[in-house]
SERO-4910 file (N, C-alpha, C, O; in steps of 0.05 Angstrom, whole numbers):
BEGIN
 pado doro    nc1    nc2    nc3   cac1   cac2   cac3    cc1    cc2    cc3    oc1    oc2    oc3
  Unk    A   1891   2134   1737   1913   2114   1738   1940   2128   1735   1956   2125   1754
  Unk    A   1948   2142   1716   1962   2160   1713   1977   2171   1734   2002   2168   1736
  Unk    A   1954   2191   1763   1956   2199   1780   1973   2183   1797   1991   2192   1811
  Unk    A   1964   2157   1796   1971   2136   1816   2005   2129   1811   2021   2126   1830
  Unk    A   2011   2128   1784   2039   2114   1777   2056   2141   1790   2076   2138   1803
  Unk    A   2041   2173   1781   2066   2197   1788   2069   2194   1819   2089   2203   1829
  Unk    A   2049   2184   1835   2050   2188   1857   2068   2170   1872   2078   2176   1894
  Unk    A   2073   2145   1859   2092   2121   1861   2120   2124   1860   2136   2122   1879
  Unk    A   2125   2129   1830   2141   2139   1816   2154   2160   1815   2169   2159   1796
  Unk    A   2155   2181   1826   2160   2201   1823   2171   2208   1848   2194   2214   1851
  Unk    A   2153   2206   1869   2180   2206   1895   2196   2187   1901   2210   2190   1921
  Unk    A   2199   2156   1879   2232   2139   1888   2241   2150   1867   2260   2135   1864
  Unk    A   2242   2164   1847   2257   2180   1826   2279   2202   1848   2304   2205   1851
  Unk    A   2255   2216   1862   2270   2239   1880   2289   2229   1904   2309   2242   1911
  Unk    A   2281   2207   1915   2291   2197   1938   2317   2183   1929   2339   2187   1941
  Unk    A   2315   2165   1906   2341   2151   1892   2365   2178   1884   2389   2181   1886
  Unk    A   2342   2191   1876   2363   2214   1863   2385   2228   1883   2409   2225   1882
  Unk    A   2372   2240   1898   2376   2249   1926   2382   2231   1949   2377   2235   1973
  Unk    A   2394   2209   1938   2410   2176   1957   2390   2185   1991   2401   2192   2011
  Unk    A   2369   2183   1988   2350   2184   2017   2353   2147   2013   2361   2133   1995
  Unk    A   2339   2140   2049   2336   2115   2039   2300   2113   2046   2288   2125   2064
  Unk    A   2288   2093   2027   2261   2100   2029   2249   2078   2057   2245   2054   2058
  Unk    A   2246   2094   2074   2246   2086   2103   2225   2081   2118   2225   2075   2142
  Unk    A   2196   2086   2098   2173   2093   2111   2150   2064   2097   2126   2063   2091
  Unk    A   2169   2048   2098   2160   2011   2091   2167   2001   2112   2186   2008   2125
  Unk    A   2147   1975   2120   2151   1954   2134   2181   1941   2132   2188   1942   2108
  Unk    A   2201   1929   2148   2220   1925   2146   2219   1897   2157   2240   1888   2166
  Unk    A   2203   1886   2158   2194   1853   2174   2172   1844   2171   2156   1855   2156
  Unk    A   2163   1821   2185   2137   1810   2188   2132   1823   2209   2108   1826   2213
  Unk    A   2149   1832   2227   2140   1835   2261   2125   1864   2262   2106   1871   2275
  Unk    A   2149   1885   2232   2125   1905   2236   2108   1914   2224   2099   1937   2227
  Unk    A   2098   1894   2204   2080   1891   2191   2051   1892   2204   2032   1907   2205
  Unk    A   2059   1858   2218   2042   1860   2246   2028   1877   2262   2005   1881   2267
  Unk    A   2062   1892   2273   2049   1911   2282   2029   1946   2273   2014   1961   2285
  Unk    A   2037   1946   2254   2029   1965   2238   1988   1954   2225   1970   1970   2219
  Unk    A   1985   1929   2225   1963   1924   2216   1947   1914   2246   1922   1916   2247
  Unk    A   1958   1906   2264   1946   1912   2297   1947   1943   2301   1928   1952   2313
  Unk    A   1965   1961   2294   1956   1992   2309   1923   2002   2284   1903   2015   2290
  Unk    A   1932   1989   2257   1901   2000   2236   1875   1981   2261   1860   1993   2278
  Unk    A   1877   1960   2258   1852   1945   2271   1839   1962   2294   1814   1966   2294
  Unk    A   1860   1977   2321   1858   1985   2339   1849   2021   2337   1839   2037   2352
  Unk    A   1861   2020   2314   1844   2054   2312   1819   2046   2294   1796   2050   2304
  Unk    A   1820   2041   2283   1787   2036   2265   1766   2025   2273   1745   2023   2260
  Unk    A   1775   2013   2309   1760   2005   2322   1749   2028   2346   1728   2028   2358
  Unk    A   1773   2047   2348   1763   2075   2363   1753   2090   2344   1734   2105   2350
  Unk    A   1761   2090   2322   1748   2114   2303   1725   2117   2284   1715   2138   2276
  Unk    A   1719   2093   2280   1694   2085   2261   1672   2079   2272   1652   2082   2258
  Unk    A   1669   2067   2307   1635   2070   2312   1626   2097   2319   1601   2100   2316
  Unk    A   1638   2114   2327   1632   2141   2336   1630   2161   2314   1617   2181   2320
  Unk    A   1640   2161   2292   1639   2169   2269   1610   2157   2257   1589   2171   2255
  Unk    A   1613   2130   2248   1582   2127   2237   1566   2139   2256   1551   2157   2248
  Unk    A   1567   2133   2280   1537   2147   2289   1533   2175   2291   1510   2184   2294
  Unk    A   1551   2188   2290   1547   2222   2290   1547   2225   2253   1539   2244   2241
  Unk    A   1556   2204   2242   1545   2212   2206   1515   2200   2213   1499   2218   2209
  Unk    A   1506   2185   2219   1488   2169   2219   1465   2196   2227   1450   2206   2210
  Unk    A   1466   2205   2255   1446   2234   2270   1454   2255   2238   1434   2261   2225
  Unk    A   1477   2264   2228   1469   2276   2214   1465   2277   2185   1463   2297   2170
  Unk    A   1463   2248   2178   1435   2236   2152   1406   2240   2162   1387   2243   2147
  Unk    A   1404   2239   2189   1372   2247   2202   1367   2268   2197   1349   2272   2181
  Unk    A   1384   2293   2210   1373   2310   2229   1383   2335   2199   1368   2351   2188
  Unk    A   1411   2331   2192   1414   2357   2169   1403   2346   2149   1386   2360   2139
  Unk    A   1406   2317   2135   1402   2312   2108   1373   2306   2104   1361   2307   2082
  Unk    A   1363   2299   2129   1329   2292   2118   1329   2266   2120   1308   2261   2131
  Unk    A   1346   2241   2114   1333   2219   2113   1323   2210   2130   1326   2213   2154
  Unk    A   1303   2193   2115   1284   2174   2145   1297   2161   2159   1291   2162   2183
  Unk    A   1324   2143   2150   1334   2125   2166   1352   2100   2148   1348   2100   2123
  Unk    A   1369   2081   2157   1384   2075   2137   1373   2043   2130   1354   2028   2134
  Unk    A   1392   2043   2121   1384   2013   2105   1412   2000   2081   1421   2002   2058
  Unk    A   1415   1989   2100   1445   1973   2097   1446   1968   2069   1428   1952   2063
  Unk    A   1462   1976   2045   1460   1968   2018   1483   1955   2016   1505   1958   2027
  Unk    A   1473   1939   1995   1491   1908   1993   1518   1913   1978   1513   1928   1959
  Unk    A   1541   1908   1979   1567   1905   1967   1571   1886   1945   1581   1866   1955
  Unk    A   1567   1883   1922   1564   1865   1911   1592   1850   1905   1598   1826   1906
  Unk    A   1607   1875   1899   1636   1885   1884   1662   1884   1901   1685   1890   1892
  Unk    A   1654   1874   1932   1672   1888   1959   1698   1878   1945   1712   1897   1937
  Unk    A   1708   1853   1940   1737   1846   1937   1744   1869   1920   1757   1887   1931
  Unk    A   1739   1871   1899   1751   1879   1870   1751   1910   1882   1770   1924   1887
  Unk    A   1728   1914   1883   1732   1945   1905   1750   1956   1925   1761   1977   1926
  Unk    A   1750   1934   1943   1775   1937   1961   1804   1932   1944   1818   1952   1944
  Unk    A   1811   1917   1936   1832   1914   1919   1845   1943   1904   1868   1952   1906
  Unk    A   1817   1958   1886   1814   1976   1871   1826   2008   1898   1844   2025   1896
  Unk    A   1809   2005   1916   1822   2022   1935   1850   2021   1944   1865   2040   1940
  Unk    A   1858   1999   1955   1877   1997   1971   1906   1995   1944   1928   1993   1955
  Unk    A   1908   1996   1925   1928   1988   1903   1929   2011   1882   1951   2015   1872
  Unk    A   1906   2028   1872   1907   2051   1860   1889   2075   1873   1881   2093   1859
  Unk    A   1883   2074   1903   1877   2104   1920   1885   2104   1937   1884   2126   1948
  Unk    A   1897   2085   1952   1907   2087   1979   1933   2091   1982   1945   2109   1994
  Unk    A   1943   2060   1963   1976   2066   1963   1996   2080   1954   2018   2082   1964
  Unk    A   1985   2091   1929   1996   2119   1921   1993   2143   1935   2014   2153   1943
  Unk    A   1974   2153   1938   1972   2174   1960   1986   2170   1979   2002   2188   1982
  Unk    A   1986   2149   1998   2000   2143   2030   2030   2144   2021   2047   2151   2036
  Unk    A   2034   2136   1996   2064   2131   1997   2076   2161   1984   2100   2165   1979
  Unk    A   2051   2184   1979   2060   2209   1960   2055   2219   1998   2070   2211   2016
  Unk    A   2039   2232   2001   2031   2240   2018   2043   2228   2050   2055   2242   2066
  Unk    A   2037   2208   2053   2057   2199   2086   2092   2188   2085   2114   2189   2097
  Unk    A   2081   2182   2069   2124   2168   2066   2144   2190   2051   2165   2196   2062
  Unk    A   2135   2201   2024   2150   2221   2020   2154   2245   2031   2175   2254   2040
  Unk    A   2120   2261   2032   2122   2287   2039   2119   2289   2065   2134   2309   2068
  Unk    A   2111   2285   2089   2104   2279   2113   2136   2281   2124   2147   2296   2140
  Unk    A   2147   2253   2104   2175   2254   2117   2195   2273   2108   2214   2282   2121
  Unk    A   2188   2279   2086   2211   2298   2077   2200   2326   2100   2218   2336   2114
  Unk    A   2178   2335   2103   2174   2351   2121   2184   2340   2149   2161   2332   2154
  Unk    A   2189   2337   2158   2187   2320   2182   2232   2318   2185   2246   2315   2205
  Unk    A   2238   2322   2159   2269   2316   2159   2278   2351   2171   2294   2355   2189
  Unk    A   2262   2373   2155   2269   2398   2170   2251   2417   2192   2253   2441   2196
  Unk    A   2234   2400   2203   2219   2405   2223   2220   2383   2248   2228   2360   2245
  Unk    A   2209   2396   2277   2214   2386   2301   2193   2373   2301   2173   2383   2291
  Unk    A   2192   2347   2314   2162   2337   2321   2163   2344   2354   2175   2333   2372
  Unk    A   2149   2363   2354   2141   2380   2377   2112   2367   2401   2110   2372   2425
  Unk    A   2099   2355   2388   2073   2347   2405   2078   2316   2403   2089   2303   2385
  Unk    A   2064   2305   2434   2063   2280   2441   2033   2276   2445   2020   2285   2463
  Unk    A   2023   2259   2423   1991   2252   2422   1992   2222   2427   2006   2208   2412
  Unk    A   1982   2214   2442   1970   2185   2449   1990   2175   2450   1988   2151   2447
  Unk    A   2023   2188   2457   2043   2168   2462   2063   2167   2431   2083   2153   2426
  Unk    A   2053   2184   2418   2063   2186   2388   2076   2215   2383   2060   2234   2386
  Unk    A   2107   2225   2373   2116   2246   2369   2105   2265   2347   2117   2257   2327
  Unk    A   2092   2282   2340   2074   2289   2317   2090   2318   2313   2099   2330   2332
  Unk    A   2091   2326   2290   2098   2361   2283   2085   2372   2255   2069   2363   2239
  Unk    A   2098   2389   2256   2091   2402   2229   2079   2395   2200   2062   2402   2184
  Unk    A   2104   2370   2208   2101   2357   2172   2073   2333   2175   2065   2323   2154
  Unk    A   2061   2325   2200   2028   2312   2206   2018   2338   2197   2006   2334   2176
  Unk    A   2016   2364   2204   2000   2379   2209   1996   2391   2174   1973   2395   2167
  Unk    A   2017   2396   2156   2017   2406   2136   2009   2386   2105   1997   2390   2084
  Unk    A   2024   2367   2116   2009   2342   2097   1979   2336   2100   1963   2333   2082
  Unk    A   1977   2335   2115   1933   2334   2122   1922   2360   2111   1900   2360   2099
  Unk    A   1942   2388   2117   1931   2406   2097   1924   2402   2071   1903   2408   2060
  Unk    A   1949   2386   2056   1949   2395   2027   1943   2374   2019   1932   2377   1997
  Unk    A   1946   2348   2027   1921   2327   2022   1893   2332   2018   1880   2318   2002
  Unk    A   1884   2349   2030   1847   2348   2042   1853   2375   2009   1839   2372   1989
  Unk    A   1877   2399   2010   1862   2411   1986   1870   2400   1964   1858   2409   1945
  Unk    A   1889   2381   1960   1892   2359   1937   1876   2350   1931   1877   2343   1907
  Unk    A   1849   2345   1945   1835   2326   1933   1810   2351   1911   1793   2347   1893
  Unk    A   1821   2372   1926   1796   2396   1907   1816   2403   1884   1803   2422   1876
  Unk    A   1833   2401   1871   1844   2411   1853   1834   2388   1833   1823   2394   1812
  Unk    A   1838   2362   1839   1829   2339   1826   1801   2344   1819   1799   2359   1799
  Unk    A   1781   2338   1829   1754   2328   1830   1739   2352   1858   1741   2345   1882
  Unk    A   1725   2382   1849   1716   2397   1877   1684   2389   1886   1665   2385   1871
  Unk    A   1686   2389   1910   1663   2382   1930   1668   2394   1953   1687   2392   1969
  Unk    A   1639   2414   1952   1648   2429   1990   1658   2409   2006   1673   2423   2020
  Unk    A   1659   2393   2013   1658   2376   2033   1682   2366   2033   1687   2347   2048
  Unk    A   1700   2377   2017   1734   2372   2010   1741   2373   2043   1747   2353   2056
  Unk    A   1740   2399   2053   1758   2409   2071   1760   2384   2099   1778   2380   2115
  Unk    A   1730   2370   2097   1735   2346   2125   1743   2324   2121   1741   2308   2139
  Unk    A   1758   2315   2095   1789   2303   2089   1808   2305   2107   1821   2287   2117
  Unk    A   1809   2337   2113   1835   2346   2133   1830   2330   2156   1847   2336   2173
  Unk    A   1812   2309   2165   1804   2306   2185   1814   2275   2194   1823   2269   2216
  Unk    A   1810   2255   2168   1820   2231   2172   1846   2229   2154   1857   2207   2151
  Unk    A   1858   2254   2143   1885   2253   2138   1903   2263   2159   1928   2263   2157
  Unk    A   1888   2272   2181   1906   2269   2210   1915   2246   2216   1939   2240   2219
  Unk    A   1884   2223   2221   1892   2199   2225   1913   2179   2204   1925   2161   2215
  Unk    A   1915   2182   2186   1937   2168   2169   1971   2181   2172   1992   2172   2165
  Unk    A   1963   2208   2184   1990   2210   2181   1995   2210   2213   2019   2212   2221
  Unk    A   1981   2208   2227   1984   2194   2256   1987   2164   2259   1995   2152   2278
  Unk    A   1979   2155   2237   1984   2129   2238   2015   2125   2221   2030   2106   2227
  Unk    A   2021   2138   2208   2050   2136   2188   2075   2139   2216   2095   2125   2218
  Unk    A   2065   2162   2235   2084   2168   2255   2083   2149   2278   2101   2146   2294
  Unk    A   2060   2138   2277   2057   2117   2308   2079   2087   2297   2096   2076   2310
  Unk    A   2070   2083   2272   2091   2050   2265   2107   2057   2258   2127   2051   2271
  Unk    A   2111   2073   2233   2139   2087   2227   2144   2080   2190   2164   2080   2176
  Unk    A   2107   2075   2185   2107   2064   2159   2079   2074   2150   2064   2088   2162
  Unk    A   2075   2061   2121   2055   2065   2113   2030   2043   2108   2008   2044   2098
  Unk    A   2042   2027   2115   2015   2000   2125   1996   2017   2133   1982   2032   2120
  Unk    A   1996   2013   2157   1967   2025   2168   1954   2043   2156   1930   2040   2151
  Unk    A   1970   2065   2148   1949   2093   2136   1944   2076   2099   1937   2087   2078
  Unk    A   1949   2056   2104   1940   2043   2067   1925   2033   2075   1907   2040   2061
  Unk    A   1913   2012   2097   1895   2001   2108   1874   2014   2117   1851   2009   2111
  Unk    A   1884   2036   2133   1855   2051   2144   1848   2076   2126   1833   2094   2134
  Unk    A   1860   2076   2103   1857   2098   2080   1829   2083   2060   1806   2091   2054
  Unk    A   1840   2065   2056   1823   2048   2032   1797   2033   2055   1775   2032   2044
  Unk    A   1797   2023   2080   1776   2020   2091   1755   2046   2093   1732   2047   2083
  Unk    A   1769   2066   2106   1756   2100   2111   1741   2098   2084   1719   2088   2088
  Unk    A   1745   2102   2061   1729   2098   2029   1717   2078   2029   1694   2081   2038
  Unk    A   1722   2058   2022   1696   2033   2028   1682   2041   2046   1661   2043   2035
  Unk    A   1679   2048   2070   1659   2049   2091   1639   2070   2087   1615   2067   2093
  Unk    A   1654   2096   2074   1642   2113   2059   1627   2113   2044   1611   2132   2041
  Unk    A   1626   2098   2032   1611   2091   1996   1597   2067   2005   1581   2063   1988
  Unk    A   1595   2049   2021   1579   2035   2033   1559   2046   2050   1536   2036   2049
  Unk    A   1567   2071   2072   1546   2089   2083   1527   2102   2063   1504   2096   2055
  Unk    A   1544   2123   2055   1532   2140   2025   1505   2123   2018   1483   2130   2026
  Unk    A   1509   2104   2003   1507   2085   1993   1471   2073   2010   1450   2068   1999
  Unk    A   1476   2073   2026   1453   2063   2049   1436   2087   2063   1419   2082   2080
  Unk    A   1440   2111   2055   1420   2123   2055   1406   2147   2027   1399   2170   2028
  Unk    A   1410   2126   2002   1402   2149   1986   1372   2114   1970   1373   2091   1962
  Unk    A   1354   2137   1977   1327   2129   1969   1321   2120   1948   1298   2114   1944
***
């Protein structure tokens, strides 16, 4: 919890301090909207092709027989629990502060799917994915780097952090709901 308030707190300390204006929030309903239509529309490209290539390799590397949908008992309070102390602190440490503060002395050089992307996507997904091994280590740290592309592709496509709080805290639920469905 702790984690969550410095991660809050601590970059509008820097940004107030340093008269930035904090720019990487919804500024309407319209782009709210839009920001929770671009999450719907990637999680709809990114999440069936993902389960099923996790899915072949719960078969084929991990051994299991096969899955079996395990029940959510907890989903609200869970989701709530994600999206309010793991999602939104991170997205707002990680995509709104540092992303942008990188992003203030770097070029966004590449055009992906219609979206300007540079350095500060590419370096924040770094130190995100090894953020999470300084906390809590698990080999399996390093393929973080993988869907912290997509959030901070999503921070640069709307121009906020809706979406990557939406498809941050879903990506974990869906996780721990898979996980979850194939252990015997």
């Amino acid at each position: 919890m702790a984690i969550a308030v410095l991660f809050l707190y601590g970059p509008v300390a820097v940004i107030w301090n340093r008269r930035r204006r904090i720019d990487f929030l919804d500024d309407g309903f319209v782009s709210y909207i839009k920001s929770i239509r671009t999450f719907l529309i990637v999680a709809l490209i990114v999440f069936p092709p993902y389960l099923l290539a996790a899915h072949f390799w719960q078969l084929t590397v991990n051994g299991y027989e096969g899955f079996s949908a395990a029940d959510f008992p907890d989903l609200w309070r869970t989701a709530m629990f994600q999206v309010l102390i793991i999602a939104l602190p991170e997205e707002f440490y990680f995509r709104g502060y540092f992303q942008s503060t990188i992003n203030l002395v770097t070029q966004r050089r590449w055009n992906i799917f219609g979206t300007r992307l540079g350095w500060g996507w590419l370096i924040t997904a770094l130190i995100f994915a090894l953020a999470h091994s300084v906390v809590y280590y698990r080999w399996w740290h390093f393929a973080i780097f993988f869907p912290a592309l997509v959030f901070g592709y999503l921070r640069e496509r709307t121009g906020a952090i809706t979406a990557p709080v939406l498809f941050h805290a879903a990506s974990n639920l869906l996780m721990d709901w898979f996980a979850r469905s194939y252990i015997v």
